[in-house]
Residue, then its C-alpha position, 0 to 999 in steps of 0.5 A: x462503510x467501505x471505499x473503494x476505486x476498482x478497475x476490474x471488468x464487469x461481467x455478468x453483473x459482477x467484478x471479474x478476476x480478468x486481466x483486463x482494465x475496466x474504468x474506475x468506479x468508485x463504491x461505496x460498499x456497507x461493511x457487512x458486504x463484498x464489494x460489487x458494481x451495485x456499490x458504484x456511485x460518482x466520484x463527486x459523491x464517492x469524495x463527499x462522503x470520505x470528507x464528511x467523515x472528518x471533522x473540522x481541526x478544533x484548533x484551526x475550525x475554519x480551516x475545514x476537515x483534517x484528517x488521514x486516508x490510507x490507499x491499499x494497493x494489493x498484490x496479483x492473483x486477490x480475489x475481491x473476497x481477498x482484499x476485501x478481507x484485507x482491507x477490512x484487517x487493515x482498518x481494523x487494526x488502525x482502529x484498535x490502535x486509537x487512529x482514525x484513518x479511513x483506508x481506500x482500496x485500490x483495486x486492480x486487475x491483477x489476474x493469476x500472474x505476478x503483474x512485474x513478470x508480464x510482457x505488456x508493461x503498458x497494462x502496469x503503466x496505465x493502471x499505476x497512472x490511474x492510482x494517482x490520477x483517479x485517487x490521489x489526487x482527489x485528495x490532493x486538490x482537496x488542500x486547495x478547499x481549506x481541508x487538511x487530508x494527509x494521503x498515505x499509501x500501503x502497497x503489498x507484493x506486486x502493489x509495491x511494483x504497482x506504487x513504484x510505477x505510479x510514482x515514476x510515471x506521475x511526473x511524465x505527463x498531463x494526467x498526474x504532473x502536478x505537485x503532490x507529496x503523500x504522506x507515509x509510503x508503506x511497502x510490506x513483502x514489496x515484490x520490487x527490486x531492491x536494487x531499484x531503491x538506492x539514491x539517484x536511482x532513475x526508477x525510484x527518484x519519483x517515488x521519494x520525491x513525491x513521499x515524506x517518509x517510506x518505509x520497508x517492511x520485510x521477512x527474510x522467511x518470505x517463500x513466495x519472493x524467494x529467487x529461487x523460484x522457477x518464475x523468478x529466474x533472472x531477477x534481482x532480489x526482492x525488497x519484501x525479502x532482503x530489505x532496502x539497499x545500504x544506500x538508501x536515502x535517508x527518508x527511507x526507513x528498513x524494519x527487519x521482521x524475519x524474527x518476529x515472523x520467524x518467533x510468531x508463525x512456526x511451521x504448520x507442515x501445510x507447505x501452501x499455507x506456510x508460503x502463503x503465510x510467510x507473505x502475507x502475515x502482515x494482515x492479522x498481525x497485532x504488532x504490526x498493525x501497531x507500528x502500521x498506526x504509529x508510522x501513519x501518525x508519524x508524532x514520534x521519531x521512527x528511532x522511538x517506534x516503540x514495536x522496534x528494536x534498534x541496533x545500537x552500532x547500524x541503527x538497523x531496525x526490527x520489528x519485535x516478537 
C-alpha cells in the first residue's frame, strides 16, 4: 500500500495537473495502482493504518509503535504517473538496502512552471503550511500517544524551495507553531538558493531549527538548474548545483555527486534526456539509494557513510562511482 496527502483539484473524477489548490486528501492507493480521488479516505484512518505498520520496539513494548516515515516533496511540472513512480523507486530502494521506513507523498499542484519563479508566492506560502499542518504534524502528535515515529523529509528540485518554506512559515502562526523537529531533511537537486542556506540567515533559521541533521545532495552537471538558462536570469546559484555555502552550520551536511554522476551517466545525444537525467538520476540509482537508507538511519557518523569518500584537508564529502 502507498500513502499519499495530494492537494491537486479534481476534475472529471481525476487529479488534475492545474495550478490550483484543492483540499488535502488523504489515500491510500494498493501498489499496483495510480493514485486517484477513489484512494481518499479520512485522515483519522489515513494515520491508523501508517501506525499499524509499526510494531511495538521490543526493548521498550509499552512505549507503543516505533518506527521511520519519509515525506517526499517533489519538483514542478510531475504528473501523478511521475511521482507516483518516483515515490515507488524511493521505497524500493530503502527497502533493498534493509530499512523499513514507510514513504508518504507529498503531493502538490505544481503545474509546468518552476513553483520559485512564480509571481503569486501566497500559493507557495499556503502549500508549504499545509506540508507541516496536514502531514507532519500528524506525526508530531503521535510522541504524545506513547509511539516513537522519526518524520524524515526528502525534497527534490522545487520541493527544496517548497521544504524551505514550510519550515519558514511554521513558526509564523497558529496552523504550524508548535514544537516539532524531524528528523533527517534530504535535498537532492534542490532548486533553492544556496546563498540562503548560510548560518543566521533569516530564510533558513527555521529550516535548522526544526531539523536534526540536513543534508545536500548535489551534481555540478545538473542542466536544468544551470543559470544560464533563459527562466533563471537574475537568480542566485542553485543548491542542487553548487552545494551549500562554506558557512554553513555545522548540521548541515554537502555530498558532492558530480563525479559519480559524471562516471555513472555518460552522454546519450538525446540533449532532453540528458537534462532530464542530470536532474533526476537520483530515483533509479543503487548508490544513492544506499546513502538515502543510511542517512535516514543516522547509526553511524556521516564522516563513516561508507557510499562517500572524504577529503582529508576540507572534509568535503562525495558520493562514490
Amino acid at each position: 500500500m502507498k500513502y499519499w496527502i495530494s492537494l491537486r483539484k479534481v476534475s472529471g473524477g481525476v487529479f488534475t495537473d492545474e495550478i490550483e489548490l484543492g483540499p488535502a486528501r488523504y489515500l491510500a492507493v494498493p501498489d499496483n495502482e495510480t493514485p486517484g480521488p477513489q484512494h481518499q479516505i479520512t485522515q483519522t484512518q489515513w494515520i491508523r493504518q501508517i501506525m499499524a505498520l509499526f510494531p511495538p520496539d521490543p526493548n521498550y513494548p509499552d512505549d507503543g509503535p516505533s518506527g521511520d516515515v519519509l515525506f517526499f516533496v517533489h519538483g514542478y511540472n510531475n504528473t501523478v504517473a511521475t511521482v507516483d513512480q518516483r515515490h515507488k523507486q524511493i521505497q524500493a530502494g530503502l527497502t533493498a538496502n534493509q530499512f523499513a521506513c514507510q514513504v508518504i507523498s507529498f503531493d502538490w499542484p505544481s503545474g509546468d512552471l518552476a513553483l520559485a519563479y512564480l509571481r503569486d508566492r501566497d500559493h507557495a506560502r499556503i502549500t508549504a503550511v499545509r506540508l507541516v499542518s496536514a502531514g507532519i504534524k500528524l506525526f508530531v502528535r503521535t510522541q504524545k500517544e506513547k509511539c516513537d515515529i522519526n518524520v524524515h523529509v526528502l525534497g527534490h528540485s522545487t520541493g527544496a524551495y517548497l521544504i524551505r518554506e514550510a519550515f519558514d512559515h511554521a513558526d509564523d502562526g497558529q496552523a504550524t507553531a508548535t514544537a516539532w523537529t524531524a528528523g533527517q531533511l534530504v535535498l537532492i537537486a534542490g532548486d533553492v538558493s544556496a546563498s540562503s542556506f548560510s548560518a543566521g540567515n533569516p530564510e533558513t533559521e527555521s529550516t535548522y531549527r526544526h531539523c536534526y541533521r540536513l543534508t545536500n545532495f548535489f551534481n555540478g552537471y545538473d542542466q536544468i538548474l544551470q543559470i544560464s538558462n533563459v527562466k533563471r536570469v537574475g537568480l542566485s546559484p542553485r543548491v542542487g548545483r553548487v552545494g551549500l555555502p562554506a558557512d554553513a552550520p555545522t548540521k548541515a551536511v554537502n555530498v558532492n555527486c558530480s563525479d559519480h554522476f559524471h562516471a555513472t551517466y555518460p552522454p546519450t545525444g538525446n540533449v532532453t534526456l540528458d537534462a532530464v537525467t542530470s536532474h533526476s538520476w537520483y530515483f533509479s540509482d543503487s548508490t544513492f539509494h544506499r546513502d538515502l537508507a543510511t542517512t535516514l538511519k543516522g547509526a553511524i557518523d556521516r564522516t563513516l557513510i561508507p557510499t562517500r569518500n572524504i577529503a582529508p584537508l576540507t572534509g568535503a564529502q562525495a558520493l562514490t562511482s
